[in-house]
N, C-alpha and C positions, 0 to 999 in steps of 0.2 A: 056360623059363617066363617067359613075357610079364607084365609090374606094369603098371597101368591108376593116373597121378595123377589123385584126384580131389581138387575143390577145398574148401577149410574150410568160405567162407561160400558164400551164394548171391550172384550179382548182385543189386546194390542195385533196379535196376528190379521183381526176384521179390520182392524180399522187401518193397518196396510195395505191389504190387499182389496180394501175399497178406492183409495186413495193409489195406489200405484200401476199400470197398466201393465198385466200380461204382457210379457215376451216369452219369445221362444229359445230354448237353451242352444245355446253358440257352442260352436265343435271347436277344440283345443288340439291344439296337433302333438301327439304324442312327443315328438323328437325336440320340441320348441319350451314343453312344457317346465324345464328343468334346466333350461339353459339361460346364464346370467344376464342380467338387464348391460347394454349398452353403456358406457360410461365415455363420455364425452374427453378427448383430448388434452382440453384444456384444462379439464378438472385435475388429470396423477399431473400437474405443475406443482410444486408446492408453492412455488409464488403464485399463483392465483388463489391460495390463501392468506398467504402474507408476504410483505418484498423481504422479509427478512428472512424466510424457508429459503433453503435449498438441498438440495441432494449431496448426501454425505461423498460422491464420485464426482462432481462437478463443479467448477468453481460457481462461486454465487456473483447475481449479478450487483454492482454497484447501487445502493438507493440514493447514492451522493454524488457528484459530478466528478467527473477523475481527469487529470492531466496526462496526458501522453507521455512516455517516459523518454522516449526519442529509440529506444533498446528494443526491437520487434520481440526478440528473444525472447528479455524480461517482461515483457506486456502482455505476452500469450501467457502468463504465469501468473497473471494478479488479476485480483475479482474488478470487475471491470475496463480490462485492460488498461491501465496505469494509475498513477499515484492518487487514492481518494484524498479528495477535500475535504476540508467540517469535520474530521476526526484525526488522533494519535496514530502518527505513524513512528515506531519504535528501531529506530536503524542503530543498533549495536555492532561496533566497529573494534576490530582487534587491538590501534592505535590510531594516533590521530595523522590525518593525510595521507592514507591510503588510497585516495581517488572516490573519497565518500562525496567531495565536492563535483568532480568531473561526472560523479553517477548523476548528481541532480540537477546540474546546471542547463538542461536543456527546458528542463519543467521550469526553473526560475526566471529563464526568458522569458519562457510562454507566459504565465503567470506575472510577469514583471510590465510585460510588454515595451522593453526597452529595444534600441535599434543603437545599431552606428552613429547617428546624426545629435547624440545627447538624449537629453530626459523628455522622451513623448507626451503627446498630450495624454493625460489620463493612464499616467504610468503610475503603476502599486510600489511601496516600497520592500523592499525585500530585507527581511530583518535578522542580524546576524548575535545573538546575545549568549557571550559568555566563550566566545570561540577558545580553543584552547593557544593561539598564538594570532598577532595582528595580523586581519585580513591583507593581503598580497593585491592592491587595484587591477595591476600590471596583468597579473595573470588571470583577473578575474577580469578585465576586459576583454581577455584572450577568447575566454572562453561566452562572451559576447553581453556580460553582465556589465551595464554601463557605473560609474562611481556615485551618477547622481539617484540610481535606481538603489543603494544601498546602505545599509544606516545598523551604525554600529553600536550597540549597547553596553554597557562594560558595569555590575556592577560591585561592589563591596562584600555583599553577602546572599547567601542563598534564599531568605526570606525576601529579600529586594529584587532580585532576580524570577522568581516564581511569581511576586506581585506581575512586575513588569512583563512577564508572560502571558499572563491572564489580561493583562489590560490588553496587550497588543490583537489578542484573539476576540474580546468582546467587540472593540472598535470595530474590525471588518474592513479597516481601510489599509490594512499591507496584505501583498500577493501572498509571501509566504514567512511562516517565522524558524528559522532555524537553531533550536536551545541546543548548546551542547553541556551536558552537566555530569558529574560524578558518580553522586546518588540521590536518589530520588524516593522519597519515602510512598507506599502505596496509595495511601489518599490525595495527596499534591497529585500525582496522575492522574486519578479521577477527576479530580477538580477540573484541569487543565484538560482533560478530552471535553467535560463536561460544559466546558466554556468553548472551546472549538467548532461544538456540534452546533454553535447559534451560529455561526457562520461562511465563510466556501473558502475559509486560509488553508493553504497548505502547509502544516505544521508537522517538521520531524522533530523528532528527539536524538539526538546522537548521544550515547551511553556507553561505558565500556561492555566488551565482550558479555563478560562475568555477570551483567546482569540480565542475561537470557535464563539464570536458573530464579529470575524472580517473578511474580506475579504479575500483571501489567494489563488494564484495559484498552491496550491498543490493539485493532481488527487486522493491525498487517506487523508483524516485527519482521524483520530481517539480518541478516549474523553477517557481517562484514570481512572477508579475509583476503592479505593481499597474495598475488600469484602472479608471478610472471607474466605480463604484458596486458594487465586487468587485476579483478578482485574476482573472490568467489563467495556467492551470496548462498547462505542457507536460511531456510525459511523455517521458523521458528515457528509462525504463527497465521494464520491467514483463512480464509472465508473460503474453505472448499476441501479436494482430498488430501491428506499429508503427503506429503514430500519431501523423500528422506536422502537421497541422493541431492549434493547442492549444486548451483546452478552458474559453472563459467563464465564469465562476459567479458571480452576484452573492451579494452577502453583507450579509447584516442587521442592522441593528443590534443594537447587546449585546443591549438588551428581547429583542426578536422571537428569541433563541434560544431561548427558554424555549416557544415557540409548536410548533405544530405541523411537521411534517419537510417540507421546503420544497421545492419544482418535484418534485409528482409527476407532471406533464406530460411524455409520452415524448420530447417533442423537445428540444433543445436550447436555451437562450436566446438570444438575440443580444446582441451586446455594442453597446452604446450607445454613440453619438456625442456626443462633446462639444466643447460651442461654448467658442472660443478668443476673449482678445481679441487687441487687435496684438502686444501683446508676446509672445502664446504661452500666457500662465496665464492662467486663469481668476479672476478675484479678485472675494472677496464682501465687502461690509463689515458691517461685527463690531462690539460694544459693545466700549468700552476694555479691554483686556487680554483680552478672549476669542481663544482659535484655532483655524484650520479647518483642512483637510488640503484641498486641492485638487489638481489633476492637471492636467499640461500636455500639449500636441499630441503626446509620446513616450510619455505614460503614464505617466510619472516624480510619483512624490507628491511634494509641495513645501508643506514647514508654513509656512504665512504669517498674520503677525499684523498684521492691519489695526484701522485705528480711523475711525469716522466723524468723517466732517467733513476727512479727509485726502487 
């Protein structure tokens, strides 16, 4: 008696083509065959993978709220068009009063929300700690910052001062906190962006020059230099393509901040020549005891008090 094995299953090829129905083969068109799939628009975004991508030719767009800088010029230059909130902005300044205050005092309004009429409902304090000379009210109401919108910090040591930083930033309750300090060792920085990011302060750091050769996690630095009827900002550092040539901005007096938001003209201004005598400065004469700020062939502000008749 002969046994016949036969097998469990069927071959997987049968028991496909029991289960899936005949079709008939579909015509490919030669020219189409080889040509790349479609990629939608929105996909070469790199923010539409993350807000924090951007293209190494464009500036990147702000993930943080940003204050208008009042300077059309300057704001066509910065990610987001004006000054980010909730992070370290690194404003390194050649010396102190060179109109690092007139650059910001527009955004300090905004953010302050103070008016002519005194302290607004719901006005933020705008916090001044460590300035390198006593704040001027006078002039800083000129420039439309009221006395009761501002609150002055003053203290003993740098370990006091860096506390007092970080507390100002947690709270959330000042528009903006302006530190001006020395040196700053690279972890205090961290800290201090790392505390800002919990909240929408407008927090600068004014620094000297000299420490644009140091490390710094701040997304925007800026290089402070005075010039003839303005400063001249170079950008050190910022969320988009370099920019090596720096950036002219005249600046108006305290009055004319209060006017309307200045060079909305797409181009850029040109920075003015100015006439030297022998010695190199410029000198104007002045009624007894008045003084003027003048600027010499390096661009170096130089207070000089002259008197007629000398």
């Amino acid at each position: 008696m002969s046994t016949v094995s036969l097998p469990l299953f069927p071959p997987a090829e049968q028991c496909v083509a029991d289960v899936l129905p005949t079709r008939a083969p579909v015509a490919v068109d030669p020219a189409r065959e080889h040509a790349p799939c479609p990629v939608p628009e929105r996909a070469l975004d790199p923010e539409a993978l993350h807000p924090a991508l951007w293209r190494a030719s464009q500036l990147a767009r702000a993930g943080e709220q940003c204050v208008d800088t009042w300077y059309a010029t300057l704001s066509r230059q910065l990610p987001g068009g004006g000054w980010p909130t909730g992070s370290l902005i690194d404003l390194l300044v050649q010396q102190a009063g060179i109109g690092e205050l007139r650059l910001l005092a527009p955004a300090l309004v905004r953010v302050s929300g103070s008016n002519d009429r005194g302290r607004a409902r719901g006005e933020r304090r705008i916090v001044l700690l460590q300035p390198p000379h006593a704040p001027q009210t006078l002039g800083l109401a000129g420039m439309g910052l009221t006395p009761s919108s501002l609150l002055w910090v003053k203290s003993q040591s740098s370990a006091d001062a860096l506390w007092a930083a970080e507390q100002v930033l947690k709270s959330g309750s000042c528009g903006a906190l302006l530190f001006w300090a020395a040196h700053m060792r690279p972890e205090s920085l961290r800290r201090l962006h790392l505390a800002a990011q919990g909240g929408h302060t407008l927090f600068c750091m004014l620094r000297p020059l000299a420490a644009s050769q140091d490390a710094s996690p701040a997304p925007l630095r800026l290089a402070l230099r005075p010039v003839a009827g303005g400063i001249e900002i170079g950008f050190v550092k910022r969320r988009g393509p370099q920019r090596d040539a720096p950036l002219y901005l005249p600046l108006p007096a305290v009055g004319g901040l209060r006017e309307g938001r200045q060079d909305v003209a797409p181009h850029e201004p040109e920075r003015p020549r100015v006439a030297t005598a022998s010695s190199g400065v410029e000198r104007i004469a002045l009624p007894s005891g008045a003084a003027a700020t003048s600027v010499d062939a390096s661009g170096r502000a130089l207070s000089l008090f002259e008197h007629q008749g000398s």
